[in-house]
C-alpha positions in Angstrom: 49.2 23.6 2.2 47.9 26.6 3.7 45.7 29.4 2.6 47.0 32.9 2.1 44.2 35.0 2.1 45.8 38.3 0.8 46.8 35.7 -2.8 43.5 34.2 -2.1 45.5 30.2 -2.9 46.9 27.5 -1.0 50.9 28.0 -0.6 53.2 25.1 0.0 53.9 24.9 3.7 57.9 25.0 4.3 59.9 22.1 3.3 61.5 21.2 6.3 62.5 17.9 4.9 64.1 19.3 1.9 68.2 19.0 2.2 67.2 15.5 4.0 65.4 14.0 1.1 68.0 15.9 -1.2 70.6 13.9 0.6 68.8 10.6 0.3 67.8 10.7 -3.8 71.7 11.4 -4.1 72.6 7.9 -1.6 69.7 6.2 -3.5 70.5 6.7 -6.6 68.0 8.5 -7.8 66.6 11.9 -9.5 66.9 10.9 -13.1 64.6 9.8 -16.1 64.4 5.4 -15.5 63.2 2.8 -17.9 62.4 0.3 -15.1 60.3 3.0 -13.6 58.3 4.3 -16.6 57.4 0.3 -16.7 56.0 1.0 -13.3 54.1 3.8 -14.2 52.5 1.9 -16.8 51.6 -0.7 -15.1 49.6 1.7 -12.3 48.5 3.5 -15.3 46.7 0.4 -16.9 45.6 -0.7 -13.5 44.3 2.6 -12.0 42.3 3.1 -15.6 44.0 6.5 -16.6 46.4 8.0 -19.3 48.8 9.3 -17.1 51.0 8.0 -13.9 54.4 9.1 -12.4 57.2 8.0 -10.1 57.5 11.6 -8.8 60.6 12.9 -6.8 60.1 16.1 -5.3 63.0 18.7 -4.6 62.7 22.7 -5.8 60.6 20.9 -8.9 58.8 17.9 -9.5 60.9 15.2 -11.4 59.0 12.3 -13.0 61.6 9.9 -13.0 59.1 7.3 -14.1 56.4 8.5 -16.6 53.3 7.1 -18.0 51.3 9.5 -21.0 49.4 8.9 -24.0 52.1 8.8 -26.6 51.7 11.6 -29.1 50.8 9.4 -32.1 48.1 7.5 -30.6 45.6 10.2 -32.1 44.2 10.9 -29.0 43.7 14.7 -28.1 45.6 14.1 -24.4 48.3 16.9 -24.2 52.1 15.3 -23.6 53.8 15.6 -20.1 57.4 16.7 -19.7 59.7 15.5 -17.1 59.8 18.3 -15.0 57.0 20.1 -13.1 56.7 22.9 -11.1 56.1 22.7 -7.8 53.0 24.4 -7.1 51.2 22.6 -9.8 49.6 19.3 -9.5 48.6 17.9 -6.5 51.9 15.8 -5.2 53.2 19.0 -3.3 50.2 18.1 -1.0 51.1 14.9 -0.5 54.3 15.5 0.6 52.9 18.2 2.7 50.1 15.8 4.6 52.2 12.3 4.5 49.3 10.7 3.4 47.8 9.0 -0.1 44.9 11.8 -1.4 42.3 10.4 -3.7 40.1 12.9 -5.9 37.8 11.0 -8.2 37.1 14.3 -9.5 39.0 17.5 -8.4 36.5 20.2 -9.1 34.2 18.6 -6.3 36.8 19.5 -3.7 36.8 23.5 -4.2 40.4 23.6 -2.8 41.4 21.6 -5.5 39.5 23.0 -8.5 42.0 25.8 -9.3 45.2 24.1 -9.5 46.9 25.2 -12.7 46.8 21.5 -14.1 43.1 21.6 -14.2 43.3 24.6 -16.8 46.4 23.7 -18.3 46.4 19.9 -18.9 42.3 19.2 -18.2 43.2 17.0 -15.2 39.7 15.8 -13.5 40.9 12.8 -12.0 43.8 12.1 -9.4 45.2 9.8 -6.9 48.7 9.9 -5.0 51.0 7.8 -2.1 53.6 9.1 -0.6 57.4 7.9 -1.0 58.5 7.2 2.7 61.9 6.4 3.4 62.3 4.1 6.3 64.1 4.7 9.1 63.8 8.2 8.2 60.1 9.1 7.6 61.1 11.4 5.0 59.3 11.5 1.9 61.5 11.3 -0.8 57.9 11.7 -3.3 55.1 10.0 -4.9 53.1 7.6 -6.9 50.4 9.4 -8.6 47.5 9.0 -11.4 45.7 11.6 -13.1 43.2 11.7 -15.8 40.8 14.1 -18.0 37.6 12.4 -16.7 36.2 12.4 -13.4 35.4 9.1 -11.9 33.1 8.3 -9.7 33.5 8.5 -6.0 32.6 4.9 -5.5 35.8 4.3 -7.4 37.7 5.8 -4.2 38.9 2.8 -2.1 39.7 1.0 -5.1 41.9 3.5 -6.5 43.5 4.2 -3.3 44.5 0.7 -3.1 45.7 0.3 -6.4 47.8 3.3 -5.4 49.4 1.8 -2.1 49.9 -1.1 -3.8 52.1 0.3 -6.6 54.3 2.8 -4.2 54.6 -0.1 -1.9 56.5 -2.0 -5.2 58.2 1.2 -6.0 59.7 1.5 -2.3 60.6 -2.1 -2.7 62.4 -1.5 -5.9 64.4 1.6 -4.5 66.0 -0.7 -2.0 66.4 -3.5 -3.6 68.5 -1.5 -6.0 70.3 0.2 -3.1 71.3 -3.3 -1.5 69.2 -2.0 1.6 66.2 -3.6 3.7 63.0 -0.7 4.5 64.5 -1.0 8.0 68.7 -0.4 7.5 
């Protein structure tokens, strides 16, 4: 993301890859809500230690086409997540802009981070994120993320990023086993 001073905010950089990983979801199979991938949300959720995860596929909006929240009953005072986001909310859009996992045990320590509207909006403290790489492309269909209300340590760091590599290494798995394809056809 870059800075535009005259807004004073970060701006998404231009999507170069956009009609690419358009074109891919579509031969993939995928851009809608999925069962087996909410399981895989839950499972990073339980092992990452927060309320919320997502399989998130990123075109003009963010789709979570595996979620992970607190369910409305449980009495807990955690607001509900839809399925769709906008794309200059949450912190995804910068993975997908920097190709890389981004770990922030606790976002208002990172002062470019602090006043993304999901801090105000949802109380989000807490996040970690992989991207989705398509291989032989390189193009990065979306993420794996976690996000939570409480800050975490920063000792928790390499931990969570492993957890997180771990689980969009399964998801990537997943998307070609379903497609009948190998990372490297």
């Amino acid at each position: 993301m870059k800075f535009d001073t005259d807004a004073g905010l970060y701006t998404p950089a231009p999507d170069d890859e956009l009609e690419q990983r358009r074109r891919l979801l579509a031969e993939l199979g995928l851009g809608e809500a999925d069962p087996e991938f909410d399981q895989y949300a839950a499972d990073l959720a339980r092992a990452a230690g927060t309320p919320y995860a997502m399989v998130n596929l990123i075109t003009d909006e963010q789709v979570f086409v595996g979620l992970h929240c607190p369910a409305e009953d449980s009495g807990g005072d955690a607001p509900p997540v839809g399925r769709t986001m906008s794309r200059d909310h949450g912190y995804c859009p910068d993975v997908l802009d920097r190709r890389a996992p981004l770990v922030l045990p606790d976002v208002l320590a990172y002062p470019r981070f602090a006043g993304n509207a999901v801090v105000d909006q949802i109380g989000i403290r807490t996040y970690a994120g992989a991207p989705l790489i398509h291989q032989p492309t390189g193009t990065v269909l979306g993420t794996v993320c976690v996000v939570g209300p409480t800050p975490q340590p920063l000792s928790t760091g390499n931990r969570t990023l492993d957890v997180i590599k771990e689980h969009r290494d399964a998801v990537m798995a997943r998307v070609y086993e379903r497609a009948g394809r190998t990372p490297r056809n």
